[in-house]
C-alpha positions in Angstrom: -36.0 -57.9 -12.1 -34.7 -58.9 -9.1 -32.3 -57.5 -7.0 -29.4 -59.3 -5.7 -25.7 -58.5 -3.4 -22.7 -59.2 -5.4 -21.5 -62.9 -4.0 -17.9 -61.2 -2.9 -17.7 -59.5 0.6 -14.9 -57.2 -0.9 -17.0 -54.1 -2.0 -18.0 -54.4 2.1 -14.8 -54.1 2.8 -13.8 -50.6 0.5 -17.2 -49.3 1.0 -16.5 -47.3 4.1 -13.2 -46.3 2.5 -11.8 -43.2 0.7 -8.2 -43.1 -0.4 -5.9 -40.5 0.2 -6.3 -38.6 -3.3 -10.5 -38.5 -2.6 -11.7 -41.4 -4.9 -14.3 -43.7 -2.8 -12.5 -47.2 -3.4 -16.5 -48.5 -3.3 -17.0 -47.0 -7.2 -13.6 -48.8 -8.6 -15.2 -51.4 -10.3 -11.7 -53.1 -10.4 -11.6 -52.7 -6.9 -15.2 -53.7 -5.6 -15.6 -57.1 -7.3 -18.1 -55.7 -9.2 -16.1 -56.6 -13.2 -15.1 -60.3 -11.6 -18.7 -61.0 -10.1 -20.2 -59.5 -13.9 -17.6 -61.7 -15.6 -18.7 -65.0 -13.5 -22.3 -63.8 -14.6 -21.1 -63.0 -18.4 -19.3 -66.1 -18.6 -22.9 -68.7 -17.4 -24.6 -67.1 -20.1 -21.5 -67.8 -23.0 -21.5 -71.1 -22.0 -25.2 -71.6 -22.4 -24.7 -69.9 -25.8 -21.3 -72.0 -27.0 -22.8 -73.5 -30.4 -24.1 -70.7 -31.5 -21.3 -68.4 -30.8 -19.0 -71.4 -32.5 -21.3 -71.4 -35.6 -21.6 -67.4 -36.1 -18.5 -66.1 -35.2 -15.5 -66.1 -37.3 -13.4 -69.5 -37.7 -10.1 -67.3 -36.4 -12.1 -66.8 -32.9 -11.3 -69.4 -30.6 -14.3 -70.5 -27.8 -11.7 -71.7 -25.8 -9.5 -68.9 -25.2 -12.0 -66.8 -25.0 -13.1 -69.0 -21.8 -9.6 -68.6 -20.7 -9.6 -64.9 -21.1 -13.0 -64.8 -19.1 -11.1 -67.3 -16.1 -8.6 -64.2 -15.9 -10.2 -61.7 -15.6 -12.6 -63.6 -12.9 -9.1 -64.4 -10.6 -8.2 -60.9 -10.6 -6.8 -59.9 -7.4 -9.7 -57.8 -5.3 -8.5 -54.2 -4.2 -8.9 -54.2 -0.2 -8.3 -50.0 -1.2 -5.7 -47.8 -0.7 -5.4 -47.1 3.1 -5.0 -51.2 3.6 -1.9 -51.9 1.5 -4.0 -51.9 -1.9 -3.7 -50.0 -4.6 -0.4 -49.4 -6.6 2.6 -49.6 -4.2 4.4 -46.7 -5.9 1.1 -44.2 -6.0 2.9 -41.2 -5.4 -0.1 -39.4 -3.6 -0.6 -42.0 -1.3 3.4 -41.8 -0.3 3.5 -37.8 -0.1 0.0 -38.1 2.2 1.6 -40.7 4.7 5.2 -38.7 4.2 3.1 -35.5 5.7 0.9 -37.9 8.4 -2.4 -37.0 6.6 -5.5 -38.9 7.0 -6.2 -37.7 3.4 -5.0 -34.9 0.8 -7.8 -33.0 1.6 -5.8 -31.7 4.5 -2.4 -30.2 2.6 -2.2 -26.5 2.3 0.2 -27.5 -1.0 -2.8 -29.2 -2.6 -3.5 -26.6 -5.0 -0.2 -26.6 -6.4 0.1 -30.6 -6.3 1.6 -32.4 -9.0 0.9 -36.2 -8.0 -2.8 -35.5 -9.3 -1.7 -35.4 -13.2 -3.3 -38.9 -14.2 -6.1 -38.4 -11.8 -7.0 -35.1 -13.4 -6.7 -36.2 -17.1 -10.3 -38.0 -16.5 -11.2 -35.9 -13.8 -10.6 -32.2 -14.1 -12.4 -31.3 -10.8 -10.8 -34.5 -8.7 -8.7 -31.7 -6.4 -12.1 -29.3 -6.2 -14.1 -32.4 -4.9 -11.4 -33.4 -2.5 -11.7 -30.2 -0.5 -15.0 -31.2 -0.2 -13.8 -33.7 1.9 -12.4 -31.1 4.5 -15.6 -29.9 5.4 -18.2 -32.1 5.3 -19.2 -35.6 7.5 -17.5 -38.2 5.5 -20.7 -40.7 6.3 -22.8 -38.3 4.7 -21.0 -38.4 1.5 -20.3 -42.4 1.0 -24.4 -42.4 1.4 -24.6 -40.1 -1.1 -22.2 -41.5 -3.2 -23.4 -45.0 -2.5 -27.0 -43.8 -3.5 -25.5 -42.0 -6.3 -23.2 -45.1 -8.2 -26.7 -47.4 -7.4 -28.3 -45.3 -9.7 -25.9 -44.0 -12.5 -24.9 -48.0 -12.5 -28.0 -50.4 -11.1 -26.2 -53.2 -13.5 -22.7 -53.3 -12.1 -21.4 -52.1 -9.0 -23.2 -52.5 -5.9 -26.2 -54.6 -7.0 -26.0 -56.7 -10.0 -29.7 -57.7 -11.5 -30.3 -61.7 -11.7 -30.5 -62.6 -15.5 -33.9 -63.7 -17.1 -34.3 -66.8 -17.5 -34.1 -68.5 -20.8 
């Protein structure tokens, strides 16, 4: 199958960029305009499909709302990432990290001990281990890797989305 850029410039723009807690804005699929441009992609191939989701699916589902639930999650607002005013404004990491001047949280000899991590570390145990990383190795480096990484765990979704067969 072919191979084609998602249509929004926004996962350009949080590519390059790591928040303060570690996460690489470029894998939020929220974030990178990967779930709106899959939704825009979802929705072509509903429409196509209208009368025979009408006929087989249960009288109680409505096509129509379903359209309008599609439409909202298409306008989602885009993520332009943490360290540009994105992201929750009440993220408590992101205010300690700018309370203390720190590029990221990789840098705080209290991180350790931290307990702004909580939610983080519910889905990802390691999230404070992989942010030391951080300290010592060429940041570059590591959104290639992790670029190379998320192209292959997810070659559907997040930075390359494949173009649908045609009917």
């Amino acid at each position: 199958m072919e191979k084609i850029q998602l249509e929004t410039s926004v996962f350009q723009n949080v590519r390059n960029q790591i928040g303060f807690c570690g996460i690489w804005c470029g894998s939020c699929l929220g974030g990178n305009g990967a779930v709106q441009e899959l939704t825009r992609k979802y929705e072509q191939v509903v429409k196509r499909s209208q009368l025979a989701i009408e006929k087989w699916t249960p009288k109680e589902f409505s096509f129509n709302e379903f359209m309008k639930g599609l439409a909202c999650i298409e306008a989602m607002q885009l993520c332009p990432g943490c360290r540009k005013g994105g992201g929750p404004s009440t993220c408590n990491i992101r205010i300690c990290a700018l309370g203390k001047s720190l590029s990221d949280c990789s840098q705080c000899n209290e991180l350790a001990d931290c307990k702004n991590f909580g939610h983080l570390e519910k889905t990802n145990p390691k999230i404070k281990e992989e942010l030391s990383k951080l300290k010592t190795s060429n940041q570059d480096q590591l959104l290639k890797k992790w670029t190379d990484e998320l192209a292959q765990k997810w070659p559907d979704c997040v930075l390359i989305c494949k173009a649908p067969k045609q009917w």
